[in-house]
LUMBARO-226694 format. One record per residue (C-alpha): residue in one letter; x, z, y. Coordinates in steps of 0.001 Angstrom, whole numbers, plus 500000, padded with zeros to 6 digits. Example, Ala and Ser with C-alpha at 12.3 -4.5 7.8 and 13.67 -1.06 7.14 Angstrom:
residues 2
a512300507800495500 s513670507140498940 
end
This chain:
residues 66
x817955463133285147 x818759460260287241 x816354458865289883 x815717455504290347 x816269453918293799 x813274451942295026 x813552448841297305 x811148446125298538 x811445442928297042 x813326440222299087 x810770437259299208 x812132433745299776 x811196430324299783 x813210427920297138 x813886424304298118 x816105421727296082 x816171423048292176 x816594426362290247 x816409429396292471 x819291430398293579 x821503432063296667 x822132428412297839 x818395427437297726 x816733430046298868 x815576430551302501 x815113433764302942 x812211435632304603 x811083438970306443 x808376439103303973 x805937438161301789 x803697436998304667 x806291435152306371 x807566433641303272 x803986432395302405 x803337430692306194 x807011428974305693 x805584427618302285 x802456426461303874 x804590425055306797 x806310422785304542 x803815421683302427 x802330420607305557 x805131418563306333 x805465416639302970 x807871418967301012 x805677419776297885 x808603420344295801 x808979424413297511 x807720427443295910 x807535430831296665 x810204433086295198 x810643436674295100 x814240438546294010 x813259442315292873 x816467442945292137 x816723441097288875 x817730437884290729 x815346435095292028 x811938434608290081 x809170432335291120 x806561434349292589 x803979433446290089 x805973435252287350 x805662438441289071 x802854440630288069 x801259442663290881 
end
């Protein structure tokens, strides 16, 4: 029986389109990732959203059941 390897998520904040490697700002963590969001919402950029990669590739955040 195999075991699955567990690792935390990698939480981002995607900018310009699609999510993807080249859109992505990467964060230390969910936390961070949120105050970045919040950071640039604050300065005009309502276009970003949260993104988390669980190791299926980048999903927004909202899609990601907790």
């Amino acid at each position: 029986m195999s075991e699955a390897v567990l690792s935390a998520p990698v939480w981002g904040v995607e900018f310009g389109g699609s999510p993807s490697p080249d859109h992505v700002d990467v964060r230390s963590d969910e936390v961070d990732a949120r105050w970045w969001l919040r950071a640039l919402a604050f300065c005009g950029n309502q276009d970003a959203r949260l993104v988390v990669d669980e190791g299926r590739g980048w999903r927004a955040a909202e899609a990601v059941a907790r």
